[in-house]
C-alpha positions as CSV (number, residue, x, y, z in Angstrom):
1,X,-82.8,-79.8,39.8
2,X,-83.8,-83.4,40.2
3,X,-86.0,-85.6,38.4
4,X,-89.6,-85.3,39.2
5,X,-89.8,-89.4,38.4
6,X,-86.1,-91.2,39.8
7,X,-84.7,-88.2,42.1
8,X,-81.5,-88.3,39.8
9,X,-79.8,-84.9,38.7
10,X,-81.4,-83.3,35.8
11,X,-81.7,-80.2,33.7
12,X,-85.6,-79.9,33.6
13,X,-88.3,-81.7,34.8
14,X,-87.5,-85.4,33.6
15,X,-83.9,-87.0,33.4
16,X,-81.7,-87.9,30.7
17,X,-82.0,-91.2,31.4
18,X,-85.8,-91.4,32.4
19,X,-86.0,-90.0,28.5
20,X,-84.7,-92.9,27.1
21,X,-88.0,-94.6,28.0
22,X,-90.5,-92.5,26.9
23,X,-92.9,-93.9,24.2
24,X,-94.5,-91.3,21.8
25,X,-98.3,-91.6,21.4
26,X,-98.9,-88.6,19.8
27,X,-97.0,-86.2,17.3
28,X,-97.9,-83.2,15.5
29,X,-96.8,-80.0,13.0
30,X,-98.0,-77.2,11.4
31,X,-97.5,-73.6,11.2
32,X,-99.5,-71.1,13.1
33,X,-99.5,-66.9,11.9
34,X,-100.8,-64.5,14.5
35,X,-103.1,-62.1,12.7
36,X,-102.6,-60.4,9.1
37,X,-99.2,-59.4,9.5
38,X,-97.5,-61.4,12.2
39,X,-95.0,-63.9,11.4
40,X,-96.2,-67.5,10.3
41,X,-94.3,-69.8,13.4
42,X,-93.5,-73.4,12.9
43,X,-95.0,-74.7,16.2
44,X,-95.1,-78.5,17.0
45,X,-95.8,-81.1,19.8
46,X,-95.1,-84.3,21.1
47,X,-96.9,-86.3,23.7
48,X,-95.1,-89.7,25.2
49,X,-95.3,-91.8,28.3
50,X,-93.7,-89.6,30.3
51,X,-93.6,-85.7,29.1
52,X,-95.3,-83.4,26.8
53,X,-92.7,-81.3,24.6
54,X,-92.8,-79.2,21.9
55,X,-92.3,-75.9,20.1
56,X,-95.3,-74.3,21.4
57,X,-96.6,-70.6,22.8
58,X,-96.6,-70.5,26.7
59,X,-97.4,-67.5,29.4
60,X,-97.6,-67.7,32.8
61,X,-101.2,-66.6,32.8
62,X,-104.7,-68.1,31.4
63,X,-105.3,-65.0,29.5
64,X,-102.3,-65.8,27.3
65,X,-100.8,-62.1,28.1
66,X,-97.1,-62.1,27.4
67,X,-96.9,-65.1,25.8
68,X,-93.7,-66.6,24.0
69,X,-92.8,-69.2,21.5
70,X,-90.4,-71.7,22.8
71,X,-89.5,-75.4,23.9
72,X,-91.3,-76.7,26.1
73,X,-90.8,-79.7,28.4
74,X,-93.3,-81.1,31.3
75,X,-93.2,-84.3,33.4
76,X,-97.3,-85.4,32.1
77,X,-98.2,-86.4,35.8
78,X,-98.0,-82.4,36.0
79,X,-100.6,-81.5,33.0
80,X,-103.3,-80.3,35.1
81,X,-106.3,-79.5,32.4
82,X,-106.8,-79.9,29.0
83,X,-109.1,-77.1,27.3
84,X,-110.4,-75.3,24.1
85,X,-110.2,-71.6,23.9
86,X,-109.4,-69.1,21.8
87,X,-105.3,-67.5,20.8
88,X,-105.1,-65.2,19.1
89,X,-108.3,-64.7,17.4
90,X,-108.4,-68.3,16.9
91,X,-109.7,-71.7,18.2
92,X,-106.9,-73.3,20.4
93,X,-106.4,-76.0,23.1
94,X,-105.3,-74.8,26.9
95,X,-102.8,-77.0,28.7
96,X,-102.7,-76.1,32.3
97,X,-99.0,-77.5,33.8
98,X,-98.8,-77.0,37.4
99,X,-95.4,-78.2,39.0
100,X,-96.1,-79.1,42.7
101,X,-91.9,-78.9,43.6
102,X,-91.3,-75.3,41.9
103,X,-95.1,-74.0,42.6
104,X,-95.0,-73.1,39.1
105,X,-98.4,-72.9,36.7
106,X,-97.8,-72.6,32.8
107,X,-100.1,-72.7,30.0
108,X,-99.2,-74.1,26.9
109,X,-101.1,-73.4,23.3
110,X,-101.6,-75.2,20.5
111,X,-103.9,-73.1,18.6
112,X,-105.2,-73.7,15.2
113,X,-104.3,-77.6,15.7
114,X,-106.2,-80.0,13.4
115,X,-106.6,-82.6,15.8
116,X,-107.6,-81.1,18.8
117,X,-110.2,-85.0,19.8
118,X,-106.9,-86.8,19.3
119,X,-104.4,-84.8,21.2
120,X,-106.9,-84.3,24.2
121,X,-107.4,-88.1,23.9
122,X,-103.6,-88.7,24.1
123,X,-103.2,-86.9,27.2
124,X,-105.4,-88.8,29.1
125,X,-103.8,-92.2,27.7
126,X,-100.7,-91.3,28.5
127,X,-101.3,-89.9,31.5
128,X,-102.4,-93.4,32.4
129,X,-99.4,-94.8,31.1
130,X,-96.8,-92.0,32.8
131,X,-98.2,-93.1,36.5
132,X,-97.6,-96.8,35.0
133,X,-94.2,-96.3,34.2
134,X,-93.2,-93.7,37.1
135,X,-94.4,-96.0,39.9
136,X,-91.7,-98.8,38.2
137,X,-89.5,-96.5,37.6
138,X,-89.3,-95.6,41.4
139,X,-89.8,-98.9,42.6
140,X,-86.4,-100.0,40.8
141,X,-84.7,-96.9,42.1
142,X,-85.8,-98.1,45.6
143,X,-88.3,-94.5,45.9
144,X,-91.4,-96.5,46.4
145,X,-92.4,-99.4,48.0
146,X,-93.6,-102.5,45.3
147,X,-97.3,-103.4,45.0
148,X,-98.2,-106.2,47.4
149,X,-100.9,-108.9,45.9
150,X,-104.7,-108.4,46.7
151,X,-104.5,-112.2,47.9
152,X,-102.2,-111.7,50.7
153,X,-104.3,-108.5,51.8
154,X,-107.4,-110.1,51.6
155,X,-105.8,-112.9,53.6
156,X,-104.9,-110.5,56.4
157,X,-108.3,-108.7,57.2
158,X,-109.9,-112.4,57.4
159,X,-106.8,-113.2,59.7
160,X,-108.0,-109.2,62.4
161,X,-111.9,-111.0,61.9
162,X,-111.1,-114.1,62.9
163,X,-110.1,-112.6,66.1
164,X,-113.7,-112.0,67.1
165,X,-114.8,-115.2,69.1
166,X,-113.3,-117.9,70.7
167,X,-113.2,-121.1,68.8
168,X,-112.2,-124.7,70.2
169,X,-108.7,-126.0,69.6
170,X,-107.9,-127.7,66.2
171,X,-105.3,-129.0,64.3
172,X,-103.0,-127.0,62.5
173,X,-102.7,-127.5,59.1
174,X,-100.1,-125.3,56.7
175,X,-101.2,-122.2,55.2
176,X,-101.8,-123.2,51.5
177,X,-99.0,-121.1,49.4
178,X,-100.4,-118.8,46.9
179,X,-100.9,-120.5,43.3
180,X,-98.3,-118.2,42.0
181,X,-96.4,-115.0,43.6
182,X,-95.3,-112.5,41.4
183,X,-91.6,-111.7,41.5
184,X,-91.7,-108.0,40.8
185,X,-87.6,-108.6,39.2
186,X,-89.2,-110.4,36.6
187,X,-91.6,-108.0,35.8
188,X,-89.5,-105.2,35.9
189,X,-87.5,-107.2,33.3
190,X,-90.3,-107.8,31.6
191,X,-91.1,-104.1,31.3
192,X,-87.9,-103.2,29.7
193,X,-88.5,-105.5,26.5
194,X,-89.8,-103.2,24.2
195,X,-86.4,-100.8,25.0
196,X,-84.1,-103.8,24.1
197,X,-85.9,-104.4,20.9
198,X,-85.8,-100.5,20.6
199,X,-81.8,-100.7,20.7
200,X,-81.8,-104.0,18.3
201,X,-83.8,-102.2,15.9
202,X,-81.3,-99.3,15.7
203,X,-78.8,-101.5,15.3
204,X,-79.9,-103.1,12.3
205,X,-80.4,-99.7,10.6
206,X,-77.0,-98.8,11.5
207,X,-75.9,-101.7,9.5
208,X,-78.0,-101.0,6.7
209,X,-76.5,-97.8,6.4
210,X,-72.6,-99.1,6.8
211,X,-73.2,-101.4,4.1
212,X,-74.9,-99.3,1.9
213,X,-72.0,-96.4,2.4
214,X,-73.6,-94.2,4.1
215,X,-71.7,-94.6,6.9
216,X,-67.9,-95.9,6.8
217,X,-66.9,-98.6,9.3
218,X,-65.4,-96.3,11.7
219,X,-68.5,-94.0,11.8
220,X,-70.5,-97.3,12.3
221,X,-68.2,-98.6,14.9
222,X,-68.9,-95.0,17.1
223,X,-72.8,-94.9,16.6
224,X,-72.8,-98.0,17.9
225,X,-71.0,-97.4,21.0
226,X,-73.3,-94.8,21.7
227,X,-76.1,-97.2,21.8
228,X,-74.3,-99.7,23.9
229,X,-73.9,-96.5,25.9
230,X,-77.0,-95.1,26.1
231,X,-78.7,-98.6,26.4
């Protein structure tokens, strides 16, 4: 399937490689048992700039009928609705995913969770966030047009009203330039900094653990690759 944020090929929702810039804002466990006798489940969830994941029970229905513990994974911009009920027996929080390319709705459950103020509070931050990062993400890929400045439309609807009566002949003088334009490059650069001090930071563990033998040189030499890779 493809990406639901670059168009590139991916196995669920969100790329490999749009992954690599998520951000995690919120992250919980705890374990969850259904009734007397069911068995206690080690559920858990994670909430980023770009996806909600987890370990969490999900159906295909509000009622929570047929519902199954598994891992989940959903592009954000798809969370739909964030509510309390009740699962079995007890309080819970809803999460209505609705995926506009498959016509899919799901409905997550996080029940019992301690924090139910902060999670729902994460959702709509990162939410904010996702649609941040998504519309960059596109316009680097060349999927969406970049953001033209409010000056330059401002400057064309007084250009259309100018239009409206005839005025006597003048001399023209040279548009005055903007103060500053903003090279969208640069702030797409710009974006990526927290990424590249991401990789530097796991470098520097991975030295801490070659010289403190956890690692042997060649083991070091490999891990690092990957990050050059992956990076």
């Amino acid at each position: 399937m493809k990406c639901l944020i670059c168009g590139g090929e991916a196995a669920g929702e969100v790329c490999n490689q749009c992954i690599r810039l998520e951000k995690i804002l919120f992250q919980k466990e705890w374990s969850f048992k259904a009734g007397l006798i069911g068995k206690t489940e080690d559920l858990r969830v994670a909430v980023s700039n770009l996806r909600i994941s987890g370990r969490l029970p999900m159906s295909d229905n509000p009622k929570a009928l047929n519902t199954r513990i598994d891992n989940v994974s959903h592009y954000l911009m798809n969370v739909k609705k964030v509510e309390e009920t009740t699962y079995s027996g007890k309080k819970a929080v809803m999460v209505t995913i609705e995926n506009p390319d498959t016509k899919f709705t799901r409905y997550l459950y996080l029940p019992n969770l301690d924090d139910m103020a902060g999670f729902s509070a994460s959702i709509n931050d990162a939410k904010t966030k996702a649609a941040s990062l998504t519309e960059r993400i596109r316009q680097q890929k060349g999927l969406a047009p970049a953001q033209t400045g409010v000056a330059s439309t401002a400057s064309a609807g007084a250009a259309a009203s100018v239009t409206t009566a005839p005025r006597p002949a003048a001399p023209t003088a040279p548009m005055p330039k903007p103060e500053k334009e903003e090279n969208y490059d640069t702030v797409a650069l710009s974006g990526m900094a927290d990424d590249l001090s991401e990789f530097e930071t796991k470098i520097k563990k991975l030295k801490v653990l070659r010289d403190n033998g956890i690692l042997s040189e060649e083991e070091y030499i490999a891990e690092k690759k990957k990050l050059v890779s992956i990076f």
